[in-house]
mmCIF file of the N, C-alpha and C atoms, coordinates in Angstrom:
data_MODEL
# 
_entry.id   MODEL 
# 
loop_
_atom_site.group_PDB 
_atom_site.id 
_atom_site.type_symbol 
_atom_site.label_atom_id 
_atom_site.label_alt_id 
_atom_site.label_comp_id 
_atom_site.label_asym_id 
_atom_site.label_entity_id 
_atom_site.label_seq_id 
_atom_site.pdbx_PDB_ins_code 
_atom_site.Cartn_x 
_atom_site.Cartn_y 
_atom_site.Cartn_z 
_atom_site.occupancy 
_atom_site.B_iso_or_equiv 
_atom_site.pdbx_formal_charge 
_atom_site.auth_seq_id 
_atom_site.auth_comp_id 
_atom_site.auth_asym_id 
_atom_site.auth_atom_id 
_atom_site.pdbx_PDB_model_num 
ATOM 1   N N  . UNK A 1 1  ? 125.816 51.674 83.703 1.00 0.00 ? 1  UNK A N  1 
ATOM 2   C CA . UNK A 1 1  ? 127.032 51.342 84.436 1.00 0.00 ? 1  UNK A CA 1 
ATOM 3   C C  . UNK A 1 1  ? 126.857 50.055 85.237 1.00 0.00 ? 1  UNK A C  1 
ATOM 4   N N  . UNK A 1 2  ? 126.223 49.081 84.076 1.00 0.00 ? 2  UNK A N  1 
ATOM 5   C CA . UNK A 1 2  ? 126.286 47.528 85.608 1.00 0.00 ? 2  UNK A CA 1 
ATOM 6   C C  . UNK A 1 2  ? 127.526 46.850 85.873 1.00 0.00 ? 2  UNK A C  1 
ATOM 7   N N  . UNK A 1 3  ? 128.308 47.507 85.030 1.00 0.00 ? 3  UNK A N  1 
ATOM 8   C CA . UNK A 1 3  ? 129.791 46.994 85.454 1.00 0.00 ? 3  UNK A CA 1 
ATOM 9   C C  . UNK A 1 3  ? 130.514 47.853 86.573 1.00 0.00 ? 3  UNK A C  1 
ATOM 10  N N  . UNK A 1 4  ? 130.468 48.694 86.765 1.00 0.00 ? 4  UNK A N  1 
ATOM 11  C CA . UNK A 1 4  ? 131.010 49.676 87.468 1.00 0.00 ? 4  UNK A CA 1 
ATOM 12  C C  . UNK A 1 4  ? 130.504 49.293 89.006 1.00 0.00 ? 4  UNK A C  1 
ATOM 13  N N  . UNK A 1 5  ? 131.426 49.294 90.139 1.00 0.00 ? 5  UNK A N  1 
ATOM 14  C CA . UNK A 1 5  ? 131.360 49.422 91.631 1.00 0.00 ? 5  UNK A CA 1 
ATOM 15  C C  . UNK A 1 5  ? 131.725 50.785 91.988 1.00 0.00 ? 5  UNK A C  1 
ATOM 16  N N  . UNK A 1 6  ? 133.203 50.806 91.981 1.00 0.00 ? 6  UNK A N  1 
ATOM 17  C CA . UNK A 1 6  ? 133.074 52.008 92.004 1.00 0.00 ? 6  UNK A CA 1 
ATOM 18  C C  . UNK A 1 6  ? 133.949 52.610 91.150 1.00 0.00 ? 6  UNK A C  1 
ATOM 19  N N  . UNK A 1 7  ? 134.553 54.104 91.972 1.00 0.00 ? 7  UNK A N  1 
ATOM 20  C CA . UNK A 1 7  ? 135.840 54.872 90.813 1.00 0.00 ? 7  UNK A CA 1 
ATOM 21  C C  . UNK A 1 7  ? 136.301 56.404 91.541 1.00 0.00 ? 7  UNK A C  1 
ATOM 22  N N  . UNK A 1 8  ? 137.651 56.272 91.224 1.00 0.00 ? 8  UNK A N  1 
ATOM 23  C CA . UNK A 1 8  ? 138.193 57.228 92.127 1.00 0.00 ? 8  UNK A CA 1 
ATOM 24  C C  . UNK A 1 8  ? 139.262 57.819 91.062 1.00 0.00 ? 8  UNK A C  1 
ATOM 25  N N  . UNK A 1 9  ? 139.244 59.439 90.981 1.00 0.00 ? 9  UNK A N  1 
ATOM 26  C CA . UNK A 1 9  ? 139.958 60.105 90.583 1.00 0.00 ? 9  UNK A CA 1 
ATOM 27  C C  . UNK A 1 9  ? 141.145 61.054 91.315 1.00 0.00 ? 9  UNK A C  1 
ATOM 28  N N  . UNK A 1 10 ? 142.151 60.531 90.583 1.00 0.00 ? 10 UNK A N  1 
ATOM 29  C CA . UNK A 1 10 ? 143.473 61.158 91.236 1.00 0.00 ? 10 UNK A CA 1 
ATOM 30  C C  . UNK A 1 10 ? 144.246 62.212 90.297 1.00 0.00 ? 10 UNK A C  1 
ATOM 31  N N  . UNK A 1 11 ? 144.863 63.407 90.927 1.00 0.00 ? 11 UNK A N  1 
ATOM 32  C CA . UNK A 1 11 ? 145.470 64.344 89.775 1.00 0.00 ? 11 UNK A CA 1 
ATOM 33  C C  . UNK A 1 11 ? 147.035 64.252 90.349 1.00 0.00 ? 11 UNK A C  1 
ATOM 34  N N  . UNK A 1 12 ? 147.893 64.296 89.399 1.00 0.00 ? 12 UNK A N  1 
ATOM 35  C CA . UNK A 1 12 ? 149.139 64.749 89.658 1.00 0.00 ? 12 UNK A CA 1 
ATOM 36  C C  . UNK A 1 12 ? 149.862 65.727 88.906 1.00 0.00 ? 12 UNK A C  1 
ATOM 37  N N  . UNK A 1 13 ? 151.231 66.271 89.629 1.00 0.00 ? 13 UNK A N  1 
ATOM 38  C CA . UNK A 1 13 ? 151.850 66.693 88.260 1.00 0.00 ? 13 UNK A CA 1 
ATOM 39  C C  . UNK A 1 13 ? 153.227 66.528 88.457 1.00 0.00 ? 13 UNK A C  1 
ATOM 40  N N  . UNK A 1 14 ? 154.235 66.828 87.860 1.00 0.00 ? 14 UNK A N  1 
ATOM 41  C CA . UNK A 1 14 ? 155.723 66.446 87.689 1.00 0.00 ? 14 UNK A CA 1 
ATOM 42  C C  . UNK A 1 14 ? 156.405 66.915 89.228 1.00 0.00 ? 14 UNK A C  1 
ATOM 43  N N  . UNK A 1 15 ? 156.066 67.997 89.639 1.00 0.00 ? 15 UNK A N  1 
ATOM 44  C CA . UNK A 1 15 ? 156.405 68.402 90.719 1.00 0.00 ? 15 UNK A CA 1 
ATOM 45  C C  . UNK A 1 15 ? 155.748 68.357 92.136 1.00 0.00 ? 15 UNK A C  1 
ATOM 46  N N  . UNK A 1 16 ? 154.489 68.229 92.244 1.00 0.00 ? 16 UNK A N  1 
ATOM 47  C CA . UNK A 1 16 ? 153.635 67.796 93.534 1.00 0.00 ? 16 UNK A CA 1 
ATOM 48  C C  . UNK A 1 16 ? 153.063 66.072 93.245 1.00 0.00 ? 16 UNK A C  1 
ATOM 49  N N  . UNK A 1 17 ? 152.842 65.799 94.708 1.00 0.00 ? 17 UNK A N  1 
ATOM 50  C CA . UNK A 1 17 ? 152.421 64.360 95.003 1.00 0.00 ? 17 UNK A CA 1 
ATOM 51  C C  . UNK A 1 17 ? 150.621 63.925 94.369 1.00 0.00 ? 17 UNK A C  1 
ATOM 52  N N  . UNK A 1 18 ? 150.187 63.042 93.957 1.00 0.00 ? 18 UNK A N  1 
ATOM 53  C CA . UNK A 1 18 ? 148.928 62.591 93.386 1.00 0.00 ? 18 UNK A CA 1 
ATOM 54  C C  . UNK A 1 18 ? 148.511 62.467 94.730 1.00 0.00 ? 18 UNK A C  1 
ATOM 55  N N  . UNK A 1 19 ? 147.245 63.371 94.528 1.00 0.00 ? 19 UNK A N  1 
ATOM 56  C CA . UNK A 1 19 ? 146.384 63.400 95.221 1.00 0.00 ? 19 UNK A CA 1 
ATOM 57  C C  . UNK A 1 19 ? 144.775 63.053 94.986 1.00 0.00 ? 19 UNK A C  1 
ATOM 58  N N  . UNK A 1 20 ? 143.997 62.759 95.902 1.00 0.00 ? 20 UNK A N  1 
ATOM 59  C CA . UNK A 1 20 ? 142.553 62.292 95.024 1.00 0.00 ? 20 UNK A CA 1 
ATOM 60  C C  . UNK A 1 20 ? 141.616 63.254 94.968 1.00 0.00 ? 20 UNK A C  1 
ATOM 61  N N  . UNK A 1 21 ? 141.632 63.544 94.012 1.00 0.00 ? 21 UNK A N  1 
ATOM 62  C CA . UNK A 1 21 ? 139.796 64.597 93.408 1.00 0.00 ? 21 UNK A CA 1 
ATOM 63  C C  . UNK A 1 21 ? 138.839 64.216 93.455 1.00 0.00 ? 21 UNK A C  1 
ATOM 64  N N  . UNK A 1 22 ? 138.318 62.942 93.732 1.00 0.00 ? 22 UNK A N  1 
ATOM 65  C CA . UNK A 1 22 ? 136.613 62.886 93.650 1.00 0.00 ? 22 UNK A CA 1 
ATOM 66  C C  . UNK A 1 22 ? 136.330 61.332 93.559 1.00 0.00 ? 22 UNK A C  1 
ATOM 67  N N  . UNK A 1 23 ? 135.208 60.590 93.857 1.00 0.00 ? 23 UNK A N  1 
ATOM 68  C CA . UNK A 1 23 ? 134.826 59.527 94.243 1.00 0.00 ? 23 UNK A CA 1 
ATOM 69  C C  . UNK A 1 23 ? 133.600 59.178 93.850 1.00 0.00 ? 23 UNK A C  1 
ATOM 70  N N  . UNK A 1 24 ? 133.520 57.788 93.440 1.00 0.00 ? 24 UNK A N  1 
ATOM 71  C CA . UNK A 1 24 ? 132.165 57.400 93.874 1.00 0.00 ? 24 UNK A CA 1 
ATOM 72  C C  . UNK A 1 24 ? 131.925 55.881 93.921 1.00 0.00 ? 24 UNK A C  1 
ATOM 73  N N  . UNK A 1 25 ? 131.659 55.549 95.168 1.00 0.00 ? 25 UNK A N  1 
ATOM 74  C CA . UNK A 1 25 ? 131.262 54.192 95.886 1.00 0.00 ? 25 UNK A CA 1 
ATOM 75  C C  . UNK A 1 25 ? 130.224 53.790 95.331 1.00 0.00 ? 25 UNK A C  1 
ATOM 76  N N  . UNK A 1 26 ? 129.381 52.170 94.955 1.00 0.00 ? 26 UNK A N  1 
ATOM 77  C CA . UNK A 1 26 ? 128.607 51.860 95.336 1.00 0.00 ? 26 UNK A CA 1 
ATOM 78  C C  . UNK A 1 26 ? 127.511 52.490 94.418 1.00 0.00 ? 26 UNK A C  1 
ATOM 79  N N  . UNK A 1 27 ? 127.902 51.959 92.755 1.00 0.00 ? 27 UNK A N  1 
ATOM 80  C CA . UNK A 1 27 ? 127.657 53.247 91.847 1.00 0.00 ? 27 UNK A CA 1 
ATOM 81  C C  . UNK A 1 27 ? 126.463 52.356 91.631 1.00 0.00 ? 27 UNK A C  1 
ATOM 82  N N  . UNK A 1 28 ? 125.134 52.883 91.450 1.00 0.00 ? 28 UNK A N  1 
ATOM 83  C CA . UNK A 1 28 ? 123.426 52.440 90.804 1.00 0.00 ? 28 UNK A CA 1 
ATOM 84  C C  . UNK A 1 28 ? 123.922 52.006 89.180 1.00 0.00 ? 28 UNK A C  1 
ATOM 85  N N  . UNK A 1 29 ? 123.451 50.504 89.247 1.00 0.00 ? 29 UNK A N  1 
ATOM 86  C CA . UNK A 1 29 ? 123.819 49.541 88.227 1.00 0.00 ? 29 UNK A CA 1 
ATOM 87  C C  . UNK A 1 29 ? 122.754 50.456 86.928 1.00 0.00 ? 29 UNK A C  1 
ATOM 88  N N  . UNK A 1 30 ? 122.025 50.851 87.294 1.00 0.00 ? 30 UNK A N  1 
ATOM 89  C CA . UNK A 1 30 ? 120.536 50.971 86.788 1.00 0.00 ? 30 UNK A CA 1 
ATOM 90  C C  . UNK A 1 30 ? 120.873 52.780 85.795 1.00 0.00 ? 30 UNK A C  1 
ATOM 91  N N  . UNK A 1 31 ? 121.992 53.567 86.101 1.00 0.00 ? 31 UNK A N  1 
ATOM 92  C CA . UNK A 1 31 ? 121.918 54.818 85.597 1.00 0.00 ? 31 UNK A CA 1 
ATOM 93  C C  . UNK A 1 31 ? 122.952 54.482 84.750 1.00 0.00 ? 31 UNK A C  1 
ATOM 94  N N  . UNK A 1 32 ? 123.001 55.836 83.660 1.00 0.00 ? 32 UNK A N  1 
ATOM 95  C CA . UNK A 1 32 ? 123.908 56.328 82.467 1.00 0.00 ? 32 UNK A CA 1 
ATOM 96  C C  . UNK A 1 32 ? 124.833 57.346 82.414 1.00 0.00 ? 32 UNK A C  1 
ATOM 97  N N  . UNK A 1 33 ? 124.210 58.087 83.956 1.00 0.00 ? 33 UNK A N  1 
ATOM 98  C CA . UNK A 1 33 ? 125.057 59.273 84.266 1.00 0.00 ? 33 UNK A CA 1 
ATOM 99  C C  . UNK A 1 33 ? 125.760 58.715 85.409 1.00 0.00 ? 33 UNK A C  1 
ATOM 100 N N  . UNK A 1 34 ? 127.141 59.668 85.553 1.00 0.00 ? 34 UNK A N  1 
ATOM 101 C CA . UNK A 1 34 ? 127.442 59.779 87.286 1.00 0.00 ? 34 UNK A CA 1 
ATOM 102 C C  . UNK A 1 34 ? 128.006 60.636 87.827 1.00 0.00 ? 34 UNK A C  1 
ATOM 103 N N  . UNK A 1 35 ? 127.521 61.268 88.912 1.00 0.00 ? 35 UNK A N  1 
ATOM 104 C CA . UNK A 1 35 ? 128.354 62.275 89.422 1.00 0.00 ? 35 UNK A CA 1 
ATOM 105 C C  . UNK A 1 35 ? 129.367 62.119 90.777 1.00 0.00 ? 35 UNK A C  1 
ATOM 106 N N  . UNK A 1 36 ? 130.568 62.566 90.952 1.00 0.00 ? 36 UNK A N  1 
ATOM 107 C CA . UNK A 1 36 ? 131.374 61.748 91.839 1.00 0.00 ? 36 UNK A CA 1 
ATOM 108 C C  . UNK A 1 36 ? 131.220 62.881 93.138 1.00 0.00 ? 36 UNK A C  1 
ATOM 109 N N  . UNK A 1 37 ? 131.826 62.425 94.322 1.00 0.00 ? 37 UNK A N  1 
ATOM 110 C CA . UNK A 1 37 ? 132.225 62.906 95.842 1.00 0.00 ? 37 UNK A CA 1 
ATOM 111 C C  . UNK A 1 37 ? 133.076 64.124 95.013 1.00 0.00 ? 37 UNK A C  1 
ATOM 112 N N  . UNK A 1 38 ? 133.367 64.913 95.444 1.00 0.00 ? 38 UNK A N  1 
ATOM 113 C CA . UNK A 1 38 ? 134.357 65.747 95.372 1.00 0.00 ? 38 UNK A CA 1 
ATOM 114 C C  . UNK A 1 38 ? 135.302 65.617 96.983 1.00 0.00 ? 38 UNK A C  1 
ATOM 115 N N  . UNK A 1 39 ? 136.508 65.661 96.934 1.00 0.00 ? 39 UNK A N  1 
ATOM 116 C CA . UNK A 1 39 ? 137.200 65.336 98.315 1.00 0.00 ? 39 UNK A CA 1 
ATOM 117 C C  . UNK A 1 39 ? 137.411 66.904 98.884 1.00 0.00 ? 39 UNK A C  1 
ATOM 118 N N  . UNK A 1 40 ? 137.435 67.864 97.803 1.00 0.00 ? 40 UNK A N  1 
ATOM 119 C CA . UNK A 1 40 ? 137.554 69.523 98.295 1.00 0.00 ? 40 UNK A CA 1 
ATOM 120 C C  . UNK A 1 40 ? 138.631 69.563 98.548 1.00 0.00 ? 40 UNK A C  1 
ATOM 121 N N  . UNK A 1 41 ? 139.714 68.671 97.766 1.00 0.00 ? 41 UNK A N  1 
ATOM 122 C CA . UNK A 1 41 ? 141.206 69.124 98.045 1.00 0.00 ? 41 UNK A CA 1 
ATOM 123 C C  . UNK A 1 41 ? 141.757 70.723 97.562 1.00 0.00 ? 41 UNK A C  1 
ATOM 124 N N  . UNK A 1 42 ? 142.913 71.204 98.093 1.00 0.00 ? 42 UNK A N  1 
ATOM 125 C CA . UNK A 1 42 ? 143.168 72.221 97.687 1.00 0.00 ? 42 UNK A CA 1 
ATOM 126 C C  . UNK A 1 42 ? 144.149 72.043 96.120 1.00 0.00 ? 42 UNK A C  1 
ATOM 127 N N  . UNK A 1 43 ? 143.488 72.554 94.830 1.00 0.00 ? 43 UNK A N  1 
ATOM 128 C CA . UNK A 1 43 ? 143.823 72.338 93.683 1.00 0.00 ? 43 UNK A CA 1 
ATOM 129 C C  . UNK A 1 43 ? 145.055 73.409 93.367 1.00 0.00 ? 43 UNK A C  1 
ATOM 130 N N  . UNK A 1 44 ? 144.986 74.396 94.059 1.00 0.00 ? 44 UNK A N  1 
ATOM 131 C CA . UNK A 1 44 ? 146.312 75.841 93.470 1.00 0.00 ? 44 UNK A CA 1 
ATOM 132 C C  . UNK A 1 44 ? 147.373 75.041 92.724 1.00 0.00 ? 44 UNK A C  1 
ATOM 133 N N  . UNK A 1 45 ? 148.305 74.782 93.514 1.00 0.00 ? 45 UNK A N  1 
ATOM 134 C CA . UNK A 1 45 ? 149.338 74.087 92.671 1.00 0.00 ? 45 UNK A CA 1 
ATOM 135 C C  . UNK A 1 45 ? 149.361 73.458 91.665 1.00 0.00 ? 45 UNK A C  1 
ATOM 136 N N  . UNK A 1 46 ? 148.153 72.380 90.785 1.00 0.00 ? 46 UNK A N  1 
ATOM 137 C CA . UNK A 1 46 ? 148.061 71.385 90.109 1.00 0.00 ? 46 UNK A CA 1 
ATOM 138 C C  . UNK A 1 46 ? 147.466 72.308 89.043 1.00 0.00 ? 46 UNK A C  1 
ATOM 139 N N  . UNK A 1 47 ? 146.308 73.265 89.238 1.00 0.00 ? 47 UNK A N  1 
ATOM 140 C CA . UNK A 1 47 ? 145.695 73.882 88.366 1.00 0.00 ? 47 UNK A CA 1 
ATOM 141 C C  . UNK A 1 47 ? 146.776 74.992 88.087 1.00 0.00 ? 47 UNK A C  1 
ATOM 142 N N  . UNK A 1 48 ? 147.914 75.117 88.215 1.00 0.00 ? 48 UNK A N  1 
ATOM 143 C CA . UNK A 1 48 ? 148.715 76.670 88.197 1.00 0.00 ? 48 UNK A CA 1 
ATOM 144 C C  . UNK A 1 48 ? 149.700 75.836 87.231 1.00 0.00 ? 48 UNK A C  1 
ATOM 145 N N  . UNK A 1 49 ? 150.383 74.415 87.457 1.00 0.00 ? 49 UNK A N  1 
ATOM 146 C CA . UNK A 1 49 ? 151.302 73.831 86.705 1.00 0.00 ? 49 UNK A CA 1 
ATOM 147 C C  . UNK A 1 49 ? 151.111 73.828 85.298 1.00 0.00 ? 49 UNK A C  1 
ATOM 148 N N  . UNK A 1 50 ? 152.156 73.893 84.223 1.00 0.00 ? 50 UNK A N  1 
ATOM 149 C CA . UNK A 1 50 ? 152.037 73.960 82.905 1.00 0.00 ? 50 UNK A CA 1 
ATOM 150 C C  . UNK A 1 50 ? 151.320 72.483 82.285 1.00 0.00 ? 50 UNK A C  1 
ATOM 151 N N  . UNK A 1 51 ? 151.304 71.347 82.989 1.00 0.00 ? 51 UNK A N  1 
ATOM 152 C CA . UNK A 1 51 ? 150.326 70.478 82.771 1.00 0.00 ? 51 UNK A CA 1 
ATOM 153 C C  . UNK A 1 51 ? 150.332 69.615 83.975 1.00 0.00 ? 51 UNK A C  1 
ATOM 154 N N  . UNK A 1 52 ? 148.736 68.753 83.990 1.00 0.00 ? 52 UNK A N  1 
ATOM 155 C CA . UNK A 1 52 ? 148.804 67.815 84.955 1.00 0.00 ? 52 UNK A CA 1 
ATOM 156 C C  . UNK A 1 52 ? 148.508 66.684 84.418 1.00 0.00 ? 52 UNK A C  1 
ATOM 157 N N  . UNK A 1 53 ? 148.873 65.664 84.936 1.00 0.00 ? 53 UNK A N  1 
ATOM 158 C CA . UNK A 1 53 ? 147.994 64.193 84.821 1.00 0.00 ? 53 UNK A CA 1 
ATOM 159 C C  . UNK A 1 53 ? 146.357 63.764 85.672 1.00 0.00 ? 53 UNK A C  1 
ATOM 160 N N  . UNK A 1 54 ? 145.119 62.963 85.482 1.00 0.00 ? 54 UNK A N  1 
ATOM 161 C CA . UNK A 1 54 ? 144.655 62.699 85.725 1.00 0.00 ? 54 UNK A CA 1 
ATOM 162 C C  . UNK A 1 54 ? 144.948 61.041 85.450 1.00 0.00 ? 54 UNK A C  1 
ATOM 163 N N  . UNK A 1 55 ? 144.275 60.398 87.062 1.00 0.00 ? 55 UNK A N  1 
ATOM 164 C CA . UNK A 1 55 ? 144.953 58.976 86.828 1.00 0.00 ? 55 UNK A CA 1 
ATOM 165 C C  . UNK A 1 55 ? 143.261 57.858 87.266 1.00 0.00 ? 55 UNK A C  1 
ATOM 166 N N  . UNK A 1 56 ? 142.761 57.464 86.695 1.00 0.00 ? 56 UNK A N  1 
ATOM 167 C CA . UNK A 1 56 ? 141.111 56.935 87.101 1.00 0.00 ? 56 UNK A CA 1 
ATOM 168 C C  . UNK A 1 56 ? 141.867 55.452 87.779 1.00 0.00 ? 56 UNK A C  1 
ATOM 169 N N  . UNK A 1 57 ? 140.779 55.096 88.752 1.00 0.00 ? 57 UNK A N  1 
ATOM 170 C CA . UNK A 1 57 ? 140.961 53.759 89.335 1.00 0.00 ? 57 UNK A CA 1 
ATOM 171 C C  . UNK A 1 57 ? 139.548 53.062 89.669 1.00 0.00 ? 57 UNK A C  1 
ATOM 172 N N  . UNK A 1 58 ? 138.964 52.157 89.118 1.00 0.00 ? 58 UNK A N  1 
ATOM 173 C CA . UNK A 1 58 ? 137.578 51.668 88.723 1.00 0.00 ? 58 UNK A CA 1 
ATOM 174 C C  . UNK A 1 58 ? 137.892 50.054 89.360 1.00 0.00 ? 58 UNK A C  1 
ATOM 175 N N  . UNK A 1 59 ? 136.777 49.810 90.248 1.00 0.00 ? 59 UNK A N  1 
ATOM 176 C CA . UNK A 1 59 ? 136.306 48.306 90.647 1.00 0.00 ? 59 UNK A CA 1 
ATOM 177 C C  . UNK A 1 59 ? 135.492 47.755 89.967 1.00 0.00 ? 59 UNK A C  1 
ATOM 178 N N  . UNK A 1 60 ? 135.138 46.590 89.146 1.00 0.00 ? 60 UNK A N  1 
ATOM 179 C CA . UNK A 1 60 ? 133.964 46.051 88.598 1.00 0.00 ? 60 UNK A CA 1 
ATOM 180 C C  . UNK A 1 60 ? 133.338 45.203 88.924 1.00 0.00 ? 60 UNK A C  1 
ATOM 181 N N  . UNK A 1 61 ? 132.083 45.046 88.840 1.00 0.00 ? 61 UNK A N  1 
ATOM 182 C CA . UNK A 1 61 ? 131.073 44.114 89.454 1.00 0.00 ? 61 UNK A CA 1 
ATOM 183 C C  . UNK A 1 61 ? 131.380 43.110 88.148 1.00 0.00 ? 61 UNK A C  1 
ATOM 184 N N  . UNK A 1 62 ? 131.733 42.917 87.314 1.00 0.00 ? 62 UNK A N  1 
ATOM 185 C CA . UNK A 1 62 ? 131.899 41.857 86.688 1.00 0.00 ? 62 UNK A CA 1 
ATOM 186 C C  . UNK A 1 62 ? 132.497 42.295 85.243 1.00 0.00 ? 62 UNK A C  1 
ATOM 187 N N  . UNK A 1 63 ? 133.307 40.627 84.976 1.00 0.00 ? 63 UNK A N  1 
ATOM 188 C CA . UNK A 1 63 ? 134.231 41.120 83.955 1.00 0.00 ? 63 UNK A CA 1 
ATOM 189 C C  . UNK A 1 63 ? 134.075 41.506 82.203 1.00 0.00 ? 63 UNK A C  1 
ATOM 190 N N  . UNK A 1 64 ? 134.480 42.562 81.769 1.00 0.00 ? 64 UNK A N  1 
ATOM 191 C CA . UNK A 1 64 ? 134.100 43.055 80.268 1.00 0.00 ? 64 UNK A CA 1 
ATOM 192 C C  . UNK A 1 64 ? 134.590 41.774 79.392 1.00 0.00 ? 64 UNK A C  1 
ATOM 193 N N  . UNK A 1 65 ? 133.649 41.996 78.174 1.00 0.00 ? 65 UNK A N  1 
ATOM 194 C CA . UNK A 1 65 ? 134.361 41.255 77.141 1.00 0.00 ? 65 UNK A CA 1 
ATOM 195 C C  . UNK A 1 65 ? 134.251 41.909 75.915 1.00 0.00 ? 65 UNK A C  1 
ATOM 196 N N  . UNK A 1 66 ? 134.009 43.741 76.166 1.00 0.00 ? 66 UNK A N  1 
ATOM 197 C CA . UNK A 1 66 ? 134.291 44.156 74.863 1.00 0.00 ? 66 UNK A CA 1 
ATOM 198 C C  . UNK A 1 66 ? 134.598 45.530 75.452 1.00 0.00 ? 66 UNK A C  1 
ATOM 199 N N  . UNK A 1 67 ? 134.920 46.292 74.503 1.00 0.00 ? 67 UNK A N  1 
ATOM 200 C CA . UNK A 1 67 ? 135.636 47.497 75.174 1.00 0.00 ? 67 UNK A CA 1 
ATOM 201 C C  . UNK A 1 67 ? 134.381 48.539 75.283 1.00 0.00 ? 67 UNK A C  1 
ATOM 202 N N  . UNK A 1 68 ? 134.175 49.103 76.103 1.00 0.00 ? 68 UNK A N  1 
ATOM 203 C CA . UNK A 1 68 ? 133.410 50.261 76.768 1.00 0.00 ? 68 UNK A CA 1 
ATOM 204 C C  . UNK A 1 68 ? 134.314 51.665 76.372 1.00 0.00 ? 68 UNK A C  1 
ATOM 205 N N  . UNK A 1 69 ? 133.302 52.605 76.189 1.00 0.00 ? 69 UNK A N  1 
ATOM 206 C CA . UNK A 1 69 ? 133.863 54.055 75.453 1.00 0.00 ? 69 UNK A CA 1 
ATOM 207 C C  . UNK A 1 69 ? 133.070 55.157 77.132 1.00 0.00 ? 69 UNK A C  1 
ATOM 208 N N  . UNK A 1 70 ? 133.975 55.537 77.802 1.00 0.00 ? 70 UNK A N  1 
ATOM 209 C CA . UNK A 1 70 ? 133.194 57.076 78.768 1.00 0.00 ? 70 UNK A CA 1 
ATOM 210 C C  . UNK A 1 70 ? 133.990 58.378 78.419 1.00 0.00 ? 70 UNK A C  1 
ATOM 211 N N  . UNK A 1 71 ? 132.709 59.110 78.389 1.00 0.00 ? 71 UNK A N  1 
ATOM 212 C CA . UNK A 1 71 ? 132.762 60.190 78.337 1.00 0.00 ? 71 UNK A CA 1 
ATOM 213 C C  . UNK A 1 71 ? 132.777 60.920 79.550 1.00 0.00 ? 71 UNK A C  1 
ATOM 214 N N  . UNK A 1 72 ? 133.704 61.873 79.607 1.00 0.00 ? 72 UNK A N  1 
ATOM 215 C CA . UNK A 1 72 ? 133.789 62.380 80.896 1.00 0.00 ? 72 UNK A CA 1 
ATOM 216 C C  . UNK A 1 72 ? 133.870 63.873 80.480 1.00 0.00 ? 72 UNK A C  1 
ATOM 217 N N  . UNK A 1 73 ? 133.554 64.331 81.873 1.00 0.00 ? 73 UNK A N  1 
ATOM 218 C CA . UNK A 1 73 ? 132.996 66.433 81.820 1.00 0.00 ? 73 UNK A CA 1 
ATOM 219 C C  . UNK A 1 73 ? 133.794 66.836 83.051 1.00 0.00 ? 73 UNK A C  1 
ATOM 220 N N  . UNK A 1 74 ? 134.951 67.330 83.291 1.00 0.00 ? 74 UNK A N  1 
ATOM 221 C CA . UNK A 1 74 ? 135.311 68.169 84.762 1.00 0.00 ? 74 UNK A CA 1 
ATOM 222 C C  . UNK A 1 74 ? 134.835 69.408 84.728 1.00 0.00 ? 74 UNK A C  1 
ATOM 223 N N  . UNK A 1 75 ? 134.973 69.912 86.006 1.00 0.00 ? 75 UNK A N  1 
ATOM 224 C CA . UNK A 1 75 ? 134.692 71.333 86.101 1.00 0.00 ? 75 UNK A CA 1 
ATOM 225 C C  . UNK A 1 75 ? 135.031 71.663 87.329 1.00 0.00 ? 75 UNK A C  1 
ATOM 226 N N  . UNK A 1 76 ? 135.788 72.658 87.714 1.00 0.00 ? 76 UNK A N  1 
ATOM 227 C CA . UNK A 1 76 ? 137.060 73.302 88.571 1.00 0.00 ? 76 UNK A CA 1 
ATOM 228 C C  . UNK A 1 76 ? 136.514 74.651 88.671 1.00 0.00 ? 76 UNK A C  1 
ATOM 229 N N  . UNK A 1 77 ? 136.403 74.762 90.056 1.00 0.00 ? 77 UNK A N  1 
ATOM 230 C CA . UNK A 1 77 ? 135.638 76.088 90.545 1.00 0.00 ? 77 UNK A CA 1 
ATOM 231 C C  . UNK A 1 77 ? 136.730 76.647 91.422 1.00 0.00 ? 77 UNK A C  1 
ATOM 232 N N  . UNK A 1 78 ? 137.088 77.829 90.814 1.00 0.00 ? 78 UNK A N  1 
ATOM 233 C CA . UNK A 1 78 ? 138.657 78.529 90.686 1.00 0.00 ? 78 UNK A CA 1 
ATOM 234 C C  . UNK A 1 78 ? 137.710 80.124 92.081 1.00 0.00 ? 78 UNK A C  1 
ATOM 235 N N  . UNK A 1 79 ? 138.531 79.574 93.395 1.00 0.00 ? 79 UNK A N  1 
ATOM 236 C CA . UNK A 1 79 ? 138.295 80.871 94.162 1.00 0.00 ? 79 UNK A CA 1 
ATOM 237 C C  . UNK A 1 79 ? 139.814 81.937 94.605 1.00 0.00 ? 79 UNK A C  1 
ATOM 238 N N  . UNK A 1 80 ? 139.337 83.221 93.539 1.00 0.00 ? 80 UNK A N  1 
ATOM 239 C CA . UNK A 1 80 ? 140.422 84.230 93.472 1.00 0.00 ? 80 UNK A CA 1 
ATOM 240 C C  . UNK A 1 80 ? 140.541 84.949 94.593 1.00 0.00 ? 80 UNK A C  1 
ATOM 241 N N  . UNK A 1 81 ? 142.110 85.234 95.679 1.00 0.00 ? 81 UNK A N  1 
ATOM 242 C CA . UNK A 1 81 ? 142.450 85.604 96.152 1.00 0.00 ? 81 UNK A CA 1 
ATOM 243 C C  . UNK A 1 81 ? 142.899 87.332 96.257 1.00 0.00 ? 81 UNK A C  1 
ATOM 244 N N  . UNK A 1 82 ? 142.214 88.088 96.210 1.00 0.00 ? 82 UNK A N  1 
ATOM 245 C CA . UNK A 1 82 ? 142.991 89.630 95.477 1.00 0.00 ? 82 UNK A CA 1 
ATOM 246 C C  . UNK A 1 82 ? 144.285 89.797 96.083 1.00 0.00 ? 82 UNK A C  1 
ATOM 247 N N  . UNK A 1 83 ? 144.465 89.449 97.244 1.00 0.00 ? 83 UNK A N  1 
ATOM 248 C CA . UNK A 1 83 ? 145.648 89.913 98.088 1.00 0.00 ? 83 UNK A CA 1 
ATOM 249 C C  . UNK A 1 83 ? 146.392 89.175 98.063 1.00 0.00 ? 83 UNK A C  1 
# 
C-alpha cells in the first residue's frame, strides 16, 4: 500500500443518513494487509434494511498510473437483544 495515506469507510441506506464505519490514518507504506479503526457506530438500522450502500474515501501519497485491484473482508458482530 505505498500509495495509500489513508481511507475511511462510510455505510448508508435509502432511508437513514451515511454514517462512518471504520478508518485508517497514516497507513505503513511497507504492508499488504490492513486493518481499519472501527468507529463502534450503532449498525441496527443499516444491517436490518433490505440493502445498504458502502461508500470508500482514500487519500494518496502519490499518483496511480495503472489500475490497482483490493480485496476487501467485512465482518459485523451482531449483539442480540432477547427483550
Amino acid at each position: 500500500f505505498t500509495f495509500l495515506k489513508s481511507i475511511h469507510l462510510y455505510i448508508s441506506t435509502t432511508d437513514s443518513n451515511e454514517i462512518e464505519l471504520a478508518y485508517l490514518d497514516n497507513i505503513n507504506s511497507t504492508t499488504n494487509m490492513i486493518e481499519l479503526i472501527s468507529t463502534n457506530a450503532r449498525l441496527d438500522q443499516y444491517v436490518k434494511a433490505d440493502k445498504y450502500k458502502i461508500r470508500t474515501q482514500v487519500t494518496l501519497k502519490e499518483t496511480l498510473t495503472k489500475d490497482v485491484t483490493v480485496k476487501a473482508a467485512m465482518k459485523f458482530r451482531v449483539t442480540a437483544d432477547p427483550f
